[in-house]
C-alpha distance (Angstrom), angle and dihedral (degrees) to the residues before:
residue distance angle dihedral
X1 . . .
X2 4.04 . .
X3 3.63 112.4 .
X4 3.90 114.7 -120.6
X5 3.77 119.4 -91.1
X6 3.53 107.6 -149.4
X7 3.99 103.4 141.4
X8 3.53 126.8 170.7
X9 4.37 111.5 -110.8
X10 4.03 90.6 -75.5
X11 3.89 106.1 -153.4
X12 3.29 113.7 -144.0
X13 3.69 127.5 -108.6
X14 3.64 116.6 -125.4
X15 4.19 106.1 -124.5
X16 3.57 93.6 23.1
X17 3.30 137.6 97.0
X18 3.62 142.2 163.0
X19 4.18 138.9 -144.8
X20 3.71 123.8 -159.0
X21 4.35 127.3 178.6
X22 3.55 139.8 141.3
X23 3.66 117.0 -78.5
X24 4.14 94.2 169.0
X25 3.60 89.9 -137.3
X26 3.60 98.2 153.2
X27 4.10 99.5 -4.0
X28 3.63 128.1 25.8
X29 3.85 107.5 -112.7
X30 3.77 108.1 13.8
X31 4.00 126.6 123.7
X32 3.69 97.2 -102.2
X33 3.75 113.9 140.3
X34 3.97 127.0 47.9
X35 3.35 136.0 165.5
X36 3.68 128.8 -145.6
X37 3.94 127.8 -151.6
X38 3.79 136.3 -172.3
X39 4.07 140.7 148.5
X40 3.28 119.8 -55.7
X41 3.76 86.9 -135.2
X42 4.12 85.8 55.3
X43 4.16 107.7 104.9
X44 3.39 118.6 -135.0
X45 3.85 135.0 -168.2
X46 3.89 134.8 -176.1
X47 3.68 147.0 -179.2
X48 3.51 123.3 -146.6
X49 3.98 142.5 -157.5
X50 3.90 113.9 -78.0
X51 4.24 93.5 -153.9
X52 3.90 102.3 120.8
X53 3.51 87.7 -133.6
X54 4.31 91.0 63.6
X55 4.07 108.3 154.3
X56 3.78 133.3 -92.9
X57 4.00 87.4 -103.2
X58 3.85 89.3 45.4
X59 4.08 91.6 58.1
X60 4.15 91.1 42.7
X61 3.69 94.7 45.2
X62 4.17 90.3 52.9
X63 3.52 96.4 46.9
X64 4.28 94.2 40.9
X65 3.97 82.9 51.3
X66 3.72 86.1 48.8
X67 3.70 95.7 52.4
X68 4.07 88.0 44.4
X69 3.77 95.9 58.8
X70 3.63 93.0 79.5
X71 3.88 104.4 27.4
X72 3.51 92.9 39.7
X73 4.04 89.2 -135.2
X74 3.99 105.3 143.2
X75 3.71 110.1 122.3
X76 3.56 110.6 142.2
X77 3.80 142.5 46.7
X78 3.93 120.1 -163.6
X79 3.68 109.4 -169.3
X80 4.48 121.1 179.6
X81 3.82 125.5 -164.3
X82 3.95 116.2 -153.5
X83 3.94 99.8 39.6
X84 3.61 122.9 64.2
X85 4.17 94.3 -170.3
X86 3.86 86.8 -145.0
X87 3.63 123.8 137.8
X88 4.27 90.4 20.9
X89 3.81 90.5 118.1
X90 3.62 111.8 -162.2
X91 3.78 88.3 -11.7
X92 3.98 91.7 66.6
X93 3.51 79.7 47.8
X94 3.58 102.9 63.6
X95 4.11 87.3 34.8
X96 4.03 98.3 59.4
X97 4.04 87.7 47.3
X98 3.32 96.0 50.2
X99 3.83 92.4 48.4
X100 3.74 86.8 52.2
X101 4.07 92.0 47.6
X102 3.78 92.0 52.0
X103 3.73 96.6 53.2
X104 3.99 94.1 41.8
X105 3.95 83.3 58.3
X106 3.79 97.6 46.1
X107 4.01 89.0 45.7
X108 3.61 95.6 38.7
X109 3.29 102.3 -122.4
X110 4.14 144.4 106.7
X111 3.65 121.8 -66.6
X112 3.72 92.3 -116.3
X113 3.36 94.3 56.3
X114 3.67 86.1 76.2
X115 4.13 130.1 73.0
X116 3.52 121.1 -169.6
X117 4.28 126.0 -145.1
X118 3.76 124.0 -171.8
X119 3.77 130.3 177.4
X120 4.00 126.1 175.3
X121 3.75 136.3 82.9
X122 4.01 113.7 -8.5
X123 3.90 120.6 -128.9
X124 3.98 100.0 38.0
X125 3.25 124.0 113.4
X126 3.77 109.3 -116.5
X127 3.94 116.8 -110.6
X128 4.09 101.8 -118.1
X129 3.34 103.3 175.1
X130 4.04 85.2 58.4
X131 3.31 93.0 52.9
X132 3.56 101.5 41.9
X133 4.31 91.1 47.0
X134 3.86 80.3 56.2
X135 3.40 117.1 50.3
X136 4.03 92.0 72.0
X137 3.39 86.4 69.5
X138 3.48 96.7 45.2
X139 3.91 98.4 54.5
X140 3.92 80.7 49.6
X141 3.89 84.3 56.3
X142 3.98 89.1 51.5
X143 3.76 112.1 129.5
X144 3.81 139.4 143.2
X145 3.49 93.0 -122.3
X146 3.93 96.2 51.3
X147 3.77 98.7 109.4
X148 3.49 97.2 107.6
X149 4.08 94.2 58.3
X150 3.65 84.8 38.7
X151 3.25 84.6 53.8
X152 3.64 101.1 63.5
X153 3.53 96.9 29.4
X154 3.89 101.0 69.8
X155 4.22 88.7 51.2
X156 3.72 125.3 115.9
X157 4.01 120.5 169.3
X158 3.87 88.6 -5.9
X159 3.44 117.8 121.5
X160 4.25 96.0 -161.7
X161 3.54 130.5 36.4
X162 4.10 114.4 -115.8
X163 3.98 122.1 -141.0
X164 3.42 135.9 143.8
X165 3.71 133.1 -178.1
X166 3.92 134.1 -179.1
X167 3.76 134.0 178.3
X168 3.81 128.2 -163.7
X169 3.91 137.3 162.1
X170 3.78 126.9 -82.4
X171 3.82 124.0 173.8
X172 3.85 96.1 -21.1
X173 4.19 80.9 -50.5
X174 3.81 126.1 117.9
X175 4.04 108.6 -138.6
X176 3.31 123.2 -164.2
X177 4.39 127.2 -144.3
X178 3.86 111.5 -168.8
X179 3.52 125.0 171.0
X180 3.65 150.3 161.0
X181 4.09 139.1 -160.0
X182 3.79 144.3 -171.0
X183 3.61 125.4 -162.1
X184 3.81 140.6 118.9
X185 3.45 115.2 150.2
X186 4.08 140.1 18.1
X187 3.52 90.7 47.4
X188 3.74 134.4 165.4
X189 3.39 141.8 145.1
X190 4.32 108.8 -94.5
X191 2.63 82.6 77.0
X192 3.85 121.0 -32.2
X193 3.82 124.5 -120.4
X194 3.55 95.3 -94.1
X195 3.89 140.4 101.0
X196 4.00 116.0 -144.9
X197 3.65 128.5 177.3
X198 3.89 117.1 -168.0
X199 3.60 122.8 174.4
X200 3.77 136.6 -176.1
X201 3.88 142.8 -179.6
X202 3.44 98.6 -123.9
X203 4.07 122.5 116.5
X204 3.72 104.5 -120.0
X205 4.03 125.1 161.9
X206 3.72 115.5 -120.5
X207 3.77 96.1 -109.4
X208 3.11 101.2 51.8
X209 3.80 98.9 40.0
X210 3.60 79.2 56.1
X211 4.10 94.2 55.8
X212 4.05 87.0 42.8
X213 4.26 93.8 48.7
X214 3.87 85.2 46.5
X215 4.11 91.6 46.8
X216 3.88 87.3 48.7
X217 4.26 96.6 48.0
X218 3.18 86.5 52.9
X219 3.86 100.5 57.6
X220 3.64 87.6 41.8
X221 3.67 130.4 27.6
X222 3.46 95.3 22.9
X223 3.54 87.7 60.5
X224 3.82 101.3 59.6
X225 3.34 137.5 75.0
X226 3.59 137.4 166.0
X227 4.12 110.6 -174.8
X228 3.98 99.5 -4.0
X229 4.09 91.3 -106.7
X230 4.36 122.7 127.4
X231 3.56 119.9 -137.5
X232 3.88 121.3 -129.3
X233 3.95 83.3 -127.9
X234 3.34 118.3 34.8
X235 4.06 106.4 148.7
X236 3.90 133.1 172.8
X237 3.61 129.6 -172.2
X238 3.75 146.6 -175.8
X239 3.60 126.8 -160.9
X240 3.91 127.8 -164.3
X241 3.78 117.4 -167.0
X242 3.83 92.3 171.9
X243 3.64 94.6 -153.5
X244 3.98 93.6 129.6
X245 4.02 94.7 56.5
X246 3.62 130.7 48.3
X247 4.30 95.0 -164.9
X248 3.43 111.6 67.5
X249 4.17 114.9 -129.2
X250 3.84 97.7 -126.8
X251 4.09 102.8 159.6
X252 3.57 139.4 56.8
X253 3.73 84.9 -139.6
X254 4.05 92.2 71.0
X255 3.71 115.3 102.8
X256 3.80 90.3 -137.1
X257 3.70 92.6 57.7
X258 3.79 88.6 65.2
X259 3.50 92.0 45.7
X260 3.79 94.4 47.1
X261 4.01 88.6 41.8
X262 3.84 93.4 59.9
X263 3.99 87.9 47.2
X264 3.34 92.3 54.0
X265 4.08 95.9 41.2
X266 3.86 83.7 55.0
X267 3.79 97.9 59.2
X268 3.73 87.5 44.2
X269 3.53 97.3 48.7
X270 3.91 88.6 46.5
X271 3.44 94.1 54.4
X272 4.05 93.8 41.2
X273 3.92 81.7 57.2
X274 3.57 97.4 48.9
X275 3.63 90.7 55.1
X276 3.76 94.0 60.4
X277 3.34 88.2 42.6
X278 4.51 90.7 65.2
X279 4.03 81.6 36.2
X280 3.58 100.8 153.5
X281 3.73 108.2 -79.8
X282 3.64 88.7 -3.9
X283 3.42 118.7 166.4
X284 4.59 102.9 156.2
X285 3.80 126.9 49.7
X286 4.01 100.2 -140.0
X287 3.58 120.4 -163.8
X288 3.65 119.2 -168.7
X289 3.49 125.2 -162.1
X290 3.87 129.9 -177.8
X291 3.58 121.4 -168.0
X292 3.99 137.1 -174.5
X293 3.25 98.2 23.2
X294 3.82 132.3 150.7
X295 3.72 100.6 -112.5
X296 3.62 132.5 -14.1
X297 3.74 93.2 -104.6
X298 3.21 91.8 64.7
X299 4.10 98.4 43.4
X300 4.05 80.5 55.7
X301 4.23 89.9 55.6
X302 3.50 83.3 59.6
X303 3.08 104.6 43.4
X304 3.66 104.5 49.9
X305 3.91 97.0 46.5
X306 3.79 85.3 60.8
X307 3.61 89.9 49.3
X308 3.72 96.9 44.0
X309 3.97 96.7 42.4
X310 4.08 112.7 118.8
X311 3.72 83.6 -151.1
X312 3.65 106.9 51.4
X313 4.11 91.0 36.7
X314 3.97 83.2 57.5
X315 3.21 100.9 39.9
X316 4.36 81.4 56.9
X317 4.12 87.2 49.2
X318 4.01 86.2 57.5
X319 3.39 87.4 38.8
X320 4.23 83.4 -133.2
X321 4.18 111.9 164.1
X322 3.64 81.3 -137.9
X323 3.90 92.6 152.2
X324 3.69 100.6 169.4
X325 4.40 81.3 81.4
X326 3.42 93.5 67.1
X327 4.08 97.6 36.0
X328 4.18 82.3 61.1
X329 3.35 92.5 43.0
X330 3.86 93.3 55.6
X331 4.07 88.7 38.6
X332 4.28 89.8 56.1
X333 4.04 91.2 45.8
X334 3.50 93.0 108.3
X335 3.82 97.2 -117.1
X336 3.22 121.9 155.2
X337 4.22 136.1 -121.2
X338 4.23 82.4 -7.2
X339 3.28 106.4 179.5
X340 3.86 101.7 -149.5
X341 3.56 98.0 -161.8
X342 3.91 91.3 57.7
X343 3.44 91.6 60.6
X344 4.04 141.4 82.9
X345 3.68 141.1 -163.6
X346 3.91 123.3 -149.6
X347 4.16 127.1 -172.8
X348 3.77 91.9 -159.3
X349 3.85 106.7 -50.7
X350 3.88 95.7 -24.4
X351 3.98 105.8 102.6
X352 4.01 105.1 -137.3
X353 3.73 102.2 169.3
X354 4.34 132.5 35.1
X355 3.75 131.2 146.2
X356 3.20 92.7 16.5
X357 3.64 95.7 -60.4
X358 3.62 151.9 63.5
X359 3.68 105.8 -42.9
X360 3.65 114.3 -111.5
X361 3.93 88.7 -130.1
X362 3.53 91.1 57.3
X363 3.66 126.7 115.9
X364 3.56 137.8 -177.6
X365 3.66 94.5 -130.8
X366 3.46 97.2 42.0
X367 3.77 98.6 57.8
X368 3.95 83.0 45.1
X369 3.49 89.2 57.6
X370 3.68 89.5 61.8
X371 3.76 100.8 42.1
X372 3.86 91.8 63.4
X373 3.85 90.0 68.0
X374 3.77 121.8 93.3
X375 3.19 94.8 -136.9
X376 3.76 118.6 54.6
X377 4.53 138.8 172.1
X378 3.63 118.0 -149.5
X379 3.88 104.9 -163.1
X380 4.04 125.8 -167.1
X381 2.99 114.0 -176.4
X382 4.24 109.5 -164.8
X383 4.33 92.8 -167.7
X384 4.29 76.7 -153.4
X385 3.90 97.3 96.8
X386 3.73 159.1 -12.4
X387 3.30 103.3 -97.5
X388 4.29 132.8 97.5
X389 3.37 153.2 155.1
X390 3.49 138.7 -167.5
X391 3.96 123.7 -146.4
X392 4.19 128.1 178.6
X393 3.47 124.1 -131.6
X394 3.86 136.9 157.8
X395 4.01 151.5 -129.2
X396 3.77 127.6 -75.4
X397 3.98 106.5 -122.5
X398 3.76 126.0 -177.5
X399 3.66 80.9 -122.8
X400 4.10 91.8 72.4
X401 3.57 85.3 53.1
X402 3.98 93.6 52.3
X403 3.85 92.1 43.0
X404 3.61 101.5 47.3
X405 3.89 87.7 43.5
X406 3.63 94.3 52.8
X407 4.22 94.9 38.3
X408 3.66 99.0 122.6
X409 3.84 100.2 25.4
């Protein structure tokens, strides 16, 4: 079953293009392979997957980026659907190289220009020869206006494809922020199981388009999670060509690095939401927000065992105001000295929970009201604090259970 395409308008990226084909890696006639070009003068940063287990591509496309810091040598992404190329050992090894050798020699270029991405089923030994009779084709495909193939051709289990792109003034220049995502299930925050590649115009210097990627991760992917697992393979990257700007944004201390930072952080955060949105099964957007809290750390512990509770994600499927879920949930977070009569618990505006009890506002019908939306905010409010943080997560359907259950048949 093709996943729907229904993609934002994706402005293109001056200096970078992308390829997409068939490669029938895991099924005969599905987008699945694509290739992704830019300037060798473009910088590019990326943050990677912290499971010890990360994939053979994972390991090869850290230490090509590496190597590309100083020469300034990345050109070329390759990116397969169907095979993960996780748990090969030295075989996966061999496999993501050789990938990256056969498209340096068709592009004419050095091996480390290349970086290699791979999402699918973990433990099977990725199909080469596929791969490598493809990605002709592919760099024949190459375009600037390819994101919507590329698109659909890094999904998995997702049923839509994820983009976003924005545009906004900078010195008298127009600058451009395109980017695209896959992810739907086996996600969690380190990064989540996911692969996103977002790309702008903008002249940025390595380092600090480094700092800025890792600013925008972490008010995005590392804030969703879908079922509490870490993929092997998780990768996200940001590209800048530069061809918009002639001065290079080299400080944090520029204005336009703020301004270019929150443009950025937007596409990232759209995407991030879009993936929770295609969570496995998914059927309700929850955000959840926890305020006044001693530190942030511990705003987090409270946030994810909400997010990561059986009970209150089913409880969201049946869309049940069965509050007393997310009261545990908060009362098992680990926090320390809580004083649970200081506290409250909101869905949306509708005040479920105050000293330390069912709020005398509250009514059955009320929170019902709020549980039929798709989209829903679970606030906690600690009263212990300043600090917060705000994470999305999603339902538990009997559809996750099917889809995971069925994943390699």
């Amino acid at each position: 079953m093709s996943a729907e395409n229904n993609l934002p308008i994706m402005n293109p990226i001056p200096g970078f293009s992308l390829g997409t084909t068939c490669a029938g890696i895991k099924v005969e006639g599905r987008k699945d392979l694509v290739v992704m070009s830019f300037d060798a003068a473009a910088n590019v940063a990326g943050v990677f997957t912290q499971n010890a287990f990360c994939a053979a591509p994972v390991h090869v496309a850290k230490e090509h980026l590496q190597h590309s810091k100083a020469k300034h040598s990345n050109q070329y992404f390759v990116i397969n659907t169907g095979n993960a190329n996780a748990g090969t050992g030295a075989q996966g090894m061999l496999d993501a190289q050789k990938t990256c050798q056969a498209m340096a020699e068709l592009a004419v270029t050095e091996e480390y220009s290349v970086l290699p991405f791979s999402t699918g089923v973990i433990g099977e030994t990725l199909p080469v020869d596929k791969i490598l009779s493809a990605l002709p084709e592919a760099l024949k495909n190459i375009s600037e206006d390819g994101w919507s193939d590329a698109a659909e051709g890094i999904l998995t289990t997702d049923t839509r494809t994820k983009g976003a792109s924005v545009q906004l003034e900078l010195n008298g220049k127009t600058i451009s922020v395109t980017g695209i995502s896959k992810g739907s299930g086996m996600i969690r925050p380190d990064m989540a199981t996911m692969l996103c590649f977002v790309a702008t115009d903008a002249n940025i210097e390595q380092p600090i388009l480094h700092k800025l990627l890792k600013y925008a991760a972490d008010h995005s992917f590392n804030r969703i999670t879908v079922d509490g697992d870490t993929s092997t393979n998780d990768a996200c990257m940001l590209v800048a060509t530069g061809q918009a700007m002639e001065n290079a944004i080299d400080s944090e201390s520029q204005p336009e690095y703020l301004i270019l930072r929150d443009a950025i952080t937007a596409v990232y955060e759209q995407l991030a939401k879009a993936i929770i949105l295609d969570g496995e099964g998914a059927t309700k957007l929850m955000t959840i927000q926890v305020q006044a809290g001693l530190d942030e750390q511990e705003c987090q512990d409270v946030a994810y065992t909400i997010a990561h509770s059986p009970l209150v994600k089913t409880a969201f499927f049946a869309s049940d105001p069965n509050w007393g879920r997310i009261l545990a949930a908060v009362g098992r977070s680990g926090i320390k000295n809580l004083d649970i009569n200081a506290l409250e618990i909101f869905l949306d505006e509708v005040c479920l929970v105050s000293q330390g009890g069912r709020s005398v506002d509250y009514t059955e019908e009320r929170g019902q009201a709020v549980m039929d939306q798709d989209q829903i905010t679970i606030r906690v409010i600690l009263n212990r604090g300043v600090a917060s943080t705000q994470i999305w997560t999603c339902d538990l359907s009997y559809e996750y259970v099917k889809i995971n259950a069925e994943y390699r048949t």
